[in-house]
TINURO-905319 format. One record per residue: residue in three letters; x, y, z of N, C-alpha, C in turn. Coordinates in steps of 0.001 Angstrom, whole numbers, padded with zeros to 6 digits, always signed. Atoms other than C-alpha are relative to their C-alpha. Layout:
alaXYZXYZXYZ
...
***
This chain:
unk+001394-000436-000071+012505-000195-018995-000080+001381+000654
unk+000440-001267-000544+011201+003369-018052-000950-000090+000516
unk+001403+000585-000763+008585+003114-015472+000183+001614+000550
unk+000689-001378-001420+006468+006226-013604-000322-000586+001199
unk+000644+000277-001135+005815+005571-010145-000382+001593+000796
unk+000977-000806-000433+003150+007757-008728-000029-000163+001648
unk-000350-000169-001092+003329+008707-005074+001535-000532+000495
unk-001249+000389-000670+006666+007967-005080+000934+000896+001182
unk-000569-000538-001073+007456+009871-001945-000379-000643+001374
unk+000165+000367-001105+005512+007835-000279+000320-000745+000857
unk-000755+000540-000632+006265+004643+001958-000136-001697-001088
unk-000545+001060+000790+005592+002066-000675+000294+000273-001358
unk-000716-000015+001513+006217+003802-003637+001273+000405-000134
unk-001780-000607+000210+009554+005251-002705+000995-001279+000249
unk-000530+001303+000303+010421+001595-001731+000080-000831-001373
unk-000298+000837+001716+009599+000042-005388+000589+001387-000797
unk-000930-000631+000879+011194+002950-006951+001561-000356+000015
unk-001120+000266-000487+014080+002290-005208+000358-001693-000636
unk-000235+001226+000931+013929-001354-006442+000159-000139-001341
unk+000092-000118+001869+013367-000481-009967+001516+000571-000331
unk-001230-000778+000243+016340+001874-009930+001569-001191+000399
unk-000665+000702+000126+018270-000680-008313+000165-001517-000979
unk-000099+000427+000886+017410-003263-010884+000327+000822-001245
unk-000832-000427+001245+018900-000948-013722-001165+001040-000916
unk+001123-000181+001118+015486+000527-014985+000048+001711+000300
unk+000412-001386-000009+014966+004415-015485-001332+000339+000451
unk+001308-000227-000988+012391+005794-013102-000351+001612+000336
unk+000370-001691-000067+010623+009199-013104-001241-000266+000682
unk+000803+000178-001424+008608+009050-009664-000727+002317-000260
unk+000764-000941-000201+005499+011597-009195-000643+000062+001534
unk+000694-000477-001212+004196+013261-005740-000393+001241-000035
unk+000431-001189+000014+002310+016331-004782+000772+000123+001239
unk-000277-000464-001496+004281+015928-001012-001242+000610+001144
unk+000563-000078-000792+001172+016240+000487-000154-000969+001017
unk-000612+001607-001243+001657+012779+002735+001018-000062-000272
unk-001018+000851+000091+004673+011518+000966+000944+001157+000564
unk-001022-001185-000735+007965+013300+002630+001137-000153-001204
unk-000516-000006+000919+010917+014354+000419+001185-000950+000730
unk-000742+001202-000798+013203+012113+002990+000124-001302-000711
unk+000185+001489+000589+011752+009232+001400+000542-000252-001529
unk-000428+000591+001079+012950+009633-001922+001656-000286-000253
unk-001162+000308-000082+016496+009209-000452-000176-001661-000520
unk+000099+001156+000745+015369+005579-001414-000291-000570-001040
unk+000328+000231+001798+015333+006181-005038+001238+000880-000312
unk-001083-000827+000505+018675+007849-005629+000324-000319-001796
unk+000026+000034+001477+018870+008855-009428-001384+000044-001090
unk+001372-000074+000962+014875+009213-009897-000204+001027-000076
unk+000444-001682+000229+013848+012062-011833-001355+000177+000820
unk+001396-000775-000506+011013+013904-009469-000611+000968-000317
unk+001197-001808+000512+008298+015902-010674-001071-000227+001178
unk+001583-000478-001007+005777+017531-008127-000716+000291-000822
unk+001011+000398+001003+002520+016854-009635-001042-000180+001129
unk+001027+000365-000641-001003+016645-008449-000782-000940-001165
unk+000327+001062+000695-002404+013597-009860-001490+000436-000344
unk+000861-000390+000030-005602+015218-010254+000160+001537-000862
unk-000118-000497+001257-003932+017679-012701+000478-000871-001405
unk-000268+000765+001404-004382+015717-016224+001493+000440-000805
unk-000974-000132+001182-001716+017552-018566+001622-000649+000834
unk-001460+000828-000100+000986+016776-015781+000353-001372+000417
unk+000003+000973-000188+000046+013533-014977+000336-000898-001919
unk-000198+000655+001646+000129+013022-019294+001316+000204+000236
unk-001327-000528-000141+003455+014749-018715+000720-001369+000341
unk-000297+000802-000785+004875+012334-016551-000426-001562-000519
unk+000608+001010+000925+003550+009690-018591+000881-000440-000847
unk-000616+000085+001143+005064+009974-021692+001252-000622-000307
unk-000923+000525-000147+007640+007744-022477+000556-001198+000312
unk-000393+001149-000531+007208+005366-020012-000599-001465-000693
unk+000490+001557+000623+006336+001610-020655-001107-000681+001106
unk+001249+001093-000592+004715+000581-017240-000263+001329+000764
unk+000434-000752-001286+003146+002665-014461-000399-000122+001262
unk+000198+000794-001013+003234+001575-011188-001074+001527+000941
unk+000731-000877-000464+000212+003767-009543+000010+000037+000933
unk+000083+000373-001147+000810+003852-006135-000530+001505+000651
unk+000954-001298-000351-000836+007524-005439-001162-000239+000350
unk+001252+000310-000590-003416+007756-003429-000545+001046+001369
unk+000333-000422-000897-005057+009438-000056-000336-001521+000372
unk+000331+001241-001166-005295+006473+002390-000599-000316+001485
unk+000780+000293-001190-006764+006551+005681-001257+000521-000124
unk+001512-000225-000177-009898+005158+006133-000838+001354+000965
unk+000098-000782-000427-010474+007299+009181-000450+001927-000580
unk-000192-001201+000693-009553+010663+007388-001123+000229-001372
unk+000605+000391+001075-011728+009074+004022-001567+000680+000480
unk+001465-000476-000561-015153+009636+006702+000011+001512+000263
unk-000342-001063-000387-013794+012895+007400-000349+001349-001452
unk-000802-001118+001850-012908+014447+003347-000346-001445-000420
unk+000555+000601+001324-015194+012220+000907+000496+000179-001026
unk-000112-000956+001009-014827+014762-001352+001204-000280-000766
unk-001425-000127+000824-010999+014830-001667+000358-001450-000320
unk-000128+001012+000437-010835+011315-001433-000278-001122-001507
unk+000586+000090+001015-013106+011088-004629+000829+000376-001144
unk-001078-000459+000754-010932+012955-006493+001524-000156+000010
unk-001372+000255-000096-007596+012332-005669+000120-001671-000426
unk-000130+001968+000377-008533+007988-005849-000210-000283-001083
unk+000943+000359+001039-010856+008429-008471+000857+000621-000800
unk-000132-001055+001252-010118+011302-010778+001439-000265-000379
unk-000775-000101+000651-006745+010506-010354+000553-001333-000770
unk-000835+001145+001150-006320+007267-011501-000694-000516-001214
unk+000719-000290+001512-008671+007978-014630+000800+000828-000357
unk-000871-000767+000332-005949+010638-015289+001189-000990+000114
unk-001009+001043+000354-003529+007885-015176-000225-000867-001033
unk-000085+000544+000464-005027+005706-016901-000141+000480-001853
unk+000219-000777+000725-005988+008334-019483+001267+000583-001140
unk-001297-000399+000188-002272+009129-019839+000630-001484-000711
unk-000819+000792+000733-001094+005494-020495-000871-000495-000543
unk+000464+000011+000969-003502+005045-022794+000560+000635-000903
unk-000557-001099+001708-002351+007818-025327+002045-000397-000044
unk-001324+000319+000271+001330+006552-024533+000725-001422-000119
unk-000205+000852+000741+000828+003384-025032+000290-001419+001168
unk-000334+000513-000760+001516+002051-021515-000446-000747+000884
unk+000749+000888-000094+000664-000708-019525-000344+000811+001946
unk-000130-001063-001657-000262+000291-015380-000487-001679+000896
unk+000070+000931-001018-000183-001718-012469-000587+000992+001239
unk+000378-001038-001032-002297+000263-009802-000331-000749+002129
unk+000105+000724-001572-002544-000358-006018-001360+000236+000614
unk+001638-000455-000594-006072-000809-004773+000412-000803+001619
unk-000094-000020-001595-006921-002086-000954-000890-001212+000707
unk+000462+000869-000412-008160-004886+000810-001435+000351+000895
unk+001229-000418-000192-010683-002659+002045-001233+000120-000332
unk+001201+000117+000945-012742-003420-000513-001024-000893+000270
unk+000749+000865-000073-014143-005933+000942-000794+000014+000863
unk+000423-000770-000791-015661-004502+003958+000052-001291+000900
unk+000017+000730-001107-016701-007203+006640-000729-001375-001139
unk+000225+001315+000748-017382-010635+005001-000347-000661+001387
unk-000013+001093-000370-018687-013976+006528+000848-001048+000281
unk-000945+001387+000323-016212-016497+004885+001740+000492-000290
unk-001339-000220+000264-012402-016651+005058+000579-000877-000502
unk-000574-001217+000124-010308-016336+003524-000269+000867-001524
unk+000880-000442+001422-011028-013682+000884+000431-000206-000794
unk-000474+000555+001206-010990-014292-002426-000745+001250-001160
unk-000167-001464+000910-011099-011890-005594-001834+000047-001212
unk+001110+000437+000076-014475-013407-006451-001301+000511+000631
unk+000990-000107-000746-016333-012447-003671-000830+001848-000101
unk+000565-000993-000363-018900-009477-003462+000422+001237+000351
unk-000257-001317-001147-017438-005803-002320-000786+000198+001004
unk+000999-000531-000941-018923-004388+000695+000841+001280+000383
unk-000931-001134-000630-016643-001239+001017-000684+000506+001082
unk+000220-001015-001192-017398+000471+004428+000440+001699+000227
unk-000546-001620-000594-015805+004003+004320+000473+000269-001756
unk-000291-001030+000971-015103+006753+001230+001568-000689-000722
unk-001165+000570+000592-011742+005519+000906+000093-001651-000274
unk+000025+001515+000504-012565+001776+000489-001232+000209-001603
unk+000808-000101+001283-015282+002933-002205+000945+000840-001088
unk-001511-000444+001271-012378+005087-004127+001012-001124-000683
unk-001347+000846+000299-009943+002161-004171-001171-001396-000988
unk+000839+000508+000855-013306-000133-005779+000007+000161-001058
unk+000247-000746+001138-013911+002552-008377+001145-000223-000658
unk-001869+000347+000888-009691+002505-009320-000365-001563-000864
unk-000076+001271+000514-010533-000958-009732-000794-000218-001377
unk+000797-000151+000940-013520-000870-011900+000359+001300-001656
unk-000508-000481+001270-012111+001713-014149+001293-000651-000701
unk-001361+001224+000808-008687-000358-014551-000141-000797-000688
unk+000434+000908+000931-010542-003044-015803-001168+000202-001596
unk+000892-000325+000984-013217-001228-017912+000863+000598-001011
unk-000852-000255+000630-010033+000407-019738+000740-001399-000902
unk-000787+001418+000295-008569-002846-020260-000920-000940-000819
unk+000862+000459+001134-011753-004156-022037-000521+000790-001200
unk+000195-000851+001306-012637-001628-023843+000908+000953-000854
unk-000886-001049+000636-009613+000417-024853+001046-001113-000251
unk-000950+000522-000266-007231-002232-024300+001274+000432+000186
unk-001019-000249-001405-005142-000738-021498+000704-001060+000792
unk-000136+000689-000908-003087-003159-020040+000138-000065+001755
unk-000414-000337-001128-003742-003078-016477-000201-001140+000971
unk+000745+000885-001080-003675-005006-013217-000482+000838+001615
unk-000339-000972-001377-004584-003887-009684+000514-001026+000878
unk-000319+000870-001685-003421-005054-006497-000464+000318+001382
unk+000989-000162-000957-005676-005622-003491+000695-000222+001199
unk-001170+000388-001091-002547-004677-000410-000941-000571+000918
unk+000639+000120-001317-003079-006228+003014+000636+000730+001117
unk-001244-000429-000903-001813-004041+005765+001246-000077-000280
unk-000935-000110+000008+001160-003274+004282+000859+000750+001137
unk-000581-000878-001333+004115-002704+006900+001624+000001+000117
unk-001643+000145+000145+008045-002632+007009+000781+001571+000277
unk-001009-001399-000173+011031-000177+007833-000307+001575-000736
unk-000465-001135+000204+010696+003254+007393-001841+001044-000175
unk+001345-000741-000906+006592+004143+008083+000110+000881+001058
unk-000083-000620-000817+005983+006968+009699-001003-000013+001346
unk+001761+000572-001058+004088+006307+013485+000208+001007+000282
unk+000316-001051-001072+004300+009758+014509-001908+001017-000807
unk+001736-000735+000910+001223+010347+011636-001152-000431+000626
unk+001462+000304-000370-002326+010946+012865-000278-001443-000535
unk+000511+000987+000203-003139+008102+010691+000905-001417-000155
unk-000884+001314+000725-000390+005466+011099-000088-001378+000353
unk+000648+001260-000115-000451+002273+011099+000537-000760+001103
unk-000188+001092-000824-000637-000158+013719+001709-000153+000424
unk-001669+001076-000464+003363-001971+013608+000528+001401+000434
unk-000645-000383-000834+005235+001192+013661-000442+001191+001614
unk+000439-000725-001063+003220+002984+016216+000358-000582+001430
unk-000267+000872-001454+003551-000028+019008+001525-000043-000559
unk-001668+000600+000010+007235-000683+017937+000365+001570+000639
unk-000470-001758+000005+007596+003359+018292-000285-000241+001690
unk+000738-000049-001393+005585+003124+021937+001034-001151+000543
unk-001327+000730-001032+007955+000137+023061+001075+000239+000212
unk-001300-000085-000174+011180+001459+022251+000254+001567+000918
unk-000363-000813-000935+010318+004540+023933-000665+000335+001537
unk+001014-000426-000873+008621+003639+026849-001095+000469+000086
unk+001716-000548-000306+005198+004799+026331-001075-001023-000192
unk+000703+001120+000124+002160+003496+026164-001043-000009-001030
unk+000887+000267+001024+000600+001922+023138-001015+000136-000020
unk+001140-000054+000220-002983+003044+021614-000297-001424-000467
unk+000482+000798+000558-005120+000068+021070-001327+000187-000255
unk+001553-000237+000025-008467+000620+019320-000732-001230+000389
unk+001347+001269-000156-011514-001692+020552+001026-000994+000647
unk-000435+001190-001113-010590-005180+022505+001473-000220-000531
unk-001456-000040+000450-007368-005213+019991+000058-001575-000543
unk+000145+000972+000747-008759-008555+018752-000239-000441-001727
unk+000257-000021+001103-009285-007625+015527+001245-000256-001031
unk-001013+000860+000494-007458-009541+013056+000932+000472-001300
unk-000067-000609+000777-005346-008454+010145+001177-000765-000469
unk-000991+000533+001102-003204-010245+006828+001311+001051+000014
unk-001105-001189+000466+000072-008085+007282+000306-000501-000576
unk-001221-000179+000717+002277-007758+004356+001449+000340-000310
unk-000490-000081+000267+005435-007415+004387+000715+000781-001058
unk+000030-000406+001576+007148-004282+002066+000756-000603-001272
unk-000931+000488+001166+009460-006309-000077-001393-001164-000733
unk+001165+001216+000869+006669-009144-001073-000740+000779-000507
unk+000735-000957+001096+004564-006019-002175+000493+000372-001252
unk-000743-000567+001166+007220-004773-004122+000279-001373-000830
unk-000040+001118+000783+007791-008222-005380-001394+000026-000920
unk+001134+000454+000890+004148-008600-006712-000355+001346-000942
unk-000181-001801+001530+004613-004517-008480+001061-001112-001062
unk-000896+001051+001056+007515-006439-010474-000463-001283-000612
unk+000775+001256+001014+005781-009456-011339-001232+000132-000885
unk+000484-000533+000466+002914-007589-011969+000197+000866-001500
unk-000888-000537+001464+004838-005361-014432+000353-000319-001426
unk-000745+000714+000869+005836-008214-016473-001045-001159-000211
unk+001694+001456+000294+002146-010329-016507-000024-000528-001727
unk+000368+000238+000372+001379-011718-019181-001519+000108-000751
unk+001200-000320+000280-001644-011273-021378-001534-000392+000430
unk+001490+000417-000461-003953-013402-019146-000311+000586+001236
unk+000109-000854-001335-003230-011407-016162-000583+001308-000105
unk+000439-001396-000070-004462-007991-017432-001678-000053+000104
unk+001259-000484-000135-007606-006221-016844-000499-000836+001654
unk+000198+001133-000782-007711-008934-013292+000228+001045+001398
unk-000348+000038-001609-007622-008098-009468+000727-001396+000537
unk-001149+000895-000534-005223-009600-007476+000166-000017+001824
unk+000002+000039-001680-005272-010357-003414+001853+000110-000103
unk-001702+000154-000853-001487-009367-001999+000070-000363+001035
unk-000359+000379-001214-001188-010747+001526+000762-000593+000302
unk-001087-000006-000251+001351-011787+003370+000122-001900+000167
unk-000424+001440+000559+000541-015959+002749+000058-000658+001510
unk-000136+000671-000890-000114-016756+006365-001389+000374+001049
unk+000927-000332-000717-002766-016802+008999-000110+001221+000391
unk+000109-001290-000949-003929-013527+010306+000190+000207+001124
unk-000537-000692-001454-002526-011421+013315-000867+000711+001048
unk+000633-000775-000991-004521-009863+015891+001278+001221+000184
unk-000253-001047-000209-003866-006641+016828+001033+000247+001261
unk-000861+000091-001452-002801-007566+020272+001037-000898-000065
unk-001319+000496+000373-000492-010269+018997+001096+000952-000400
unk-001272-001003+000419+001613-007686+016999+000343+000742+001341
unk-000294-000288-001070+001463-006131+020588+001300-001160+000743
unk-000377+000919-000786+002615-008986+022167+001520-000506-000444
unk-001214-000362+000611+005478-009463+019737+001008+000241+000122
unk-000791-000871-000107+006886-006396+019601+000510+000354+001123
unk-000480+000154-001806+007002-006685+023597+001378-000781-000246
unk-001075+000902-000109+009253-009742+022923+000996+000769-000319
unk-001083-000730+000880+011388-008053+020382+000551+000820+000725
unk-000178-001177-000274+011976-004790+022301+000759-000779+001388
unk-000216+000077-001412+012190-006593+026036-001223+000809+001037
unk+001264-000898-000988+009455-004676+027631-001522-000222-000042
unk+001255+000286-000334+006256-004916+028952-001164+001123+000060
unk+000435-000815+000356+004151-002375+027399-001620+000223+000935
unk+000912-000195-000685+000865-001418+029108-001302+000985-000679
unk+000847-000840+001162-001813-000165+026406-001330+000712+000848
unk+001017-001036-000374-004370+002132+026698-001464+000118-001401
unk+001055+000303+000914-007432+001112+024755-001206+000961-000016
unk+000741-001019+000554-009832+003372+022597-000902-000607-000625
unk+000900+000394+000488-012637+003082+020908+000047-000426-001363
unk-000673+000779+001490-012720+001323+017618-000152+001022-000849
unk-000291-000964+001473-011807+003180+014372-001459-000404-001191
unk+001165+000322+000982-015055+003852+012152+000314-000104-000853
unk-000479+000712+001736-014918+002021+008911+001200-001053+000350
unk-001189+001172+000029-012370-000441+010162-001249-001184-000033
unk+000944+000808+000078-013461-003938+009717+000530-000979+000913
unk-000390+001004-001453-013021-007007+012180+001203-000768-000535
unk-000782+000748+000935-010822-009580+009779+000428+000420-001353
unk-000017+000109+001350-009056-009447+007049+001181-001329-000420
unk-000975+001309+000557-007002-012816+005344-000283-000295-001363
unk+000085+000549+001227-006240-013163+001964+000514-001032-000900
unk-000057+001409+000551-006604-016002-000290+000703+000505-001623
unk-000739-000482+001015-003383-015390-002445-000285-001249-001339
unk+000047+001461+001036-003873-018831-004837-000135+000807-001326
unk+000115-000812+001491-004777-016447-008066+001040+000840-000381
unk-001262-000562+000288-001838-014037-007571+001347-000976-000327
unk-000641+000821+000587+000033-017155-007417+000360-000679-001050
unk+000353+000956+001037-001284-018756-010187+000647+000779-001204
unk-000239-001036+001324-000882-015952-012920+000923+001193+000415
unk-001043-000820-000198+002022-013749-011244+000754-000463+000365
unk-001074+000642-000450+004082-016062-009605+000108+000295+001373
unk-000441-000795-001754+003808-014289-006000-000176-000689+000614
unk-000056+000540-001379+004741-015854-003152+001220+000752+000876
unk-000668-001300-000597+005618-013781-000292+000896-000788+000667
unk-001177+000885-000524+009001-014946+001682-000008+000793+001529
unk-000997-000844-001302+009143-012490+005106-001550-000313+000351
unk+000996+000120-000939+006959-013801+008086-000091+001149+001169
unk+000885-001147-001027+004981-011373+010812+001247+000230+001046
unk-001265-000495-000884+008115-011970+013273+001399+000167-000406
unk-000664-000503+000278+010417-011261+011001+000472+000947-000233
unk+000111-001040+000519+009425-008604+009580-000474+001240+000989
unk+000371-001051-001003+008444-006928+012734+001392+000211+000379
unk-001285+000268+000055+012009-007930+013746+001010+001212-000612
unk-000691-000889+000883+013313-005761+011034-000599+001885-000050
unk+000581-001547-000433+010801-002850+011665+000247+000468+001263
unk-000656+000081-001259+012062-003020+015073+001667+000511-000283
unk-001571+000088+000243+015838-003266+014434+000262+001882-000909
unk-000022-001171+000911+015416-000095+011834-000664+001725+000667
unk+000705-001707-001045+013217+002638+014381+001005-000558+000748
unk-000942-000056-000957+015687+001826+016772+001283+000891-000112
unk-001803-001193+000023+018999+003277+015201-000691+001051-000857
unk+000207-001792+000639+016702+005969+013631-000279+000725+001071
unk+000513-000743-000746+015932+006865+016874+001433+000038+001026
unk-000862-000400-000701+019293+006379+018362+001158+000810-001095
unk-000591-000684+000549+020499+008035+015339+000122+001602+000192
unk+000439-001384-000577+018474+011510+016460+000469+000338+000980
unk-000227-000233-001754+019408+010990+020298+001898+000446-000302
unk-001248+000016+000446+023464+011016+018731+000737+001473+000483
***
């Protein structure tokens, strides 16, 4: 198979490239390197890279051509940054994955795109389900909606095969926490192993479905290979277990490390939402996904991995 993966520089698309390539498949990965780093595509050795702005059509057709699936994982992502730059967020979420889908349309190809659990904004009832209402809260949860709504309006009316996938806190080896906007795990794993002291926004009670990156990349591959009742569908990815507090993953990564961290709490992040837990039973049903790496494992391993990158630097 010949597959495009789109942001593949980044931290989960340079991981499923890297899977694809190591399952045997030919892979021609797209980034502009504006987030994604060129570091990261050490985990795709043998993918052709084109720099591309997904928001230029002819080279996003470019980059197209040929392939069979398209794993869309391009994007601008932090909410934060989303309240900040609407604008670019509009265009880069939007425009560009109508220029994707625009592309495997005329080539014939099917797309698997990555939308966001953000879509759902603050709900009542848990756990969510693919049924329920949007309430996006922030620019970048209304971009990753729209992806959605055009994936599927392609898929009925053009017949595009597509699916999306709705991540949960995705998190695993090789995230960068030194980014303004990074996420949660490796920032406290980063702050324990070097002595400092962890940011926690708001009481740090706020709850959250991590994922695991290999069970993501598992549900791109199963995805890939759906079946005709799976297209045009949203899909919950989560990680298949109760939700984490914020201060748990704290608490954790204390264990893991040995140390007794001492946080320094901030004010909550606008557009974040209180809970999130998703109700995988539909991804199950019609993809087969079930995720295998639990919250202390997988911290475990995000742990174990900043450690010798950081005693790799100190060397």
């Amino acid at each position: 198979m010949r597959a495009l993966v789109t942001g593949a520089a980044g931290f989960i698309g340079s991981h499923l490239a890297g899977r694809l390539i190591a399952d045997g498949h030919d892979v021609v990965g797209l980034d502009d390197l504006s987030d994604g780093a060129l570091a990261n595509l050490d985990r795709a050795p043998g993918m052709r890279f084109v720099r591309a702005d997904l928001r230029d059509g002819d080279a996003v057709r470019s980059a197209v051509s040929g392939c069979e699936v398209v794993f869309h994982q391009g994007a601008k992502r932090s909410v934060p940054r989303s309240i900040n730059e609407p604008e670019l967020f509009t265009e880069v979420n939007v425009r560009g994955t109508l220029n994707v889908l625009l592309a495997a349309r005329d080539a014939g190809a099917r797309v698997v795109s990555a939308s966001s659990s953000s879509v759902y904004g603050d709900q009542e009832r848990f756990p969510l389900v693919e049924s329920m209402p949007a309430s996006p809260r922030s620019p970048y949860a209304a971009s990753k909606l729209a992806g959605e709504a055009y994936c599927r309006a392609f898929t009925v009316s053009m017949g595009v095969p597509t699916i999306s996938l709705r991540y949960f806190n995705v998190y695993g080896p090789g995230q960068d926490p030194a980014s303004e906007y990074a996420a949660v795990v490796p920032r406290f794993c980063l702050a324990c192993l070097t002595d400092t002291r962890p940011m926690v926004h708001g009481d740090g009670r706020q709850a959250r479905d991590f994922t695991y990156i290999d069970d993501v990349i598992e549900a791109n591959l199963l995805a890939g290979r759906a079946d005709d009742n799976a297209q045009g569908r949203t899909f919950n990815i989560g990680g298949g277990a109760e939700p984490t507090s914020v201060i748990d993953i704290l608490r954790i990564v204390s264990d893991l490390t040995g140390v007794s961290p001492d946080p320094v709490h901030e004010s909550p992040r606008q557009g974040d939402v209180r809970r999130t837990e998703a109700d995988i039973s539909l991804a199950r049903e019609f993809l087969g996904y079930s995720p295998a790496v639990d919250i202390r494992l997988g911290l475990e391993r995000v742990v174990e991995h900043l450690r010798a990158t950081i005693e790799l630097g100190s060397g």
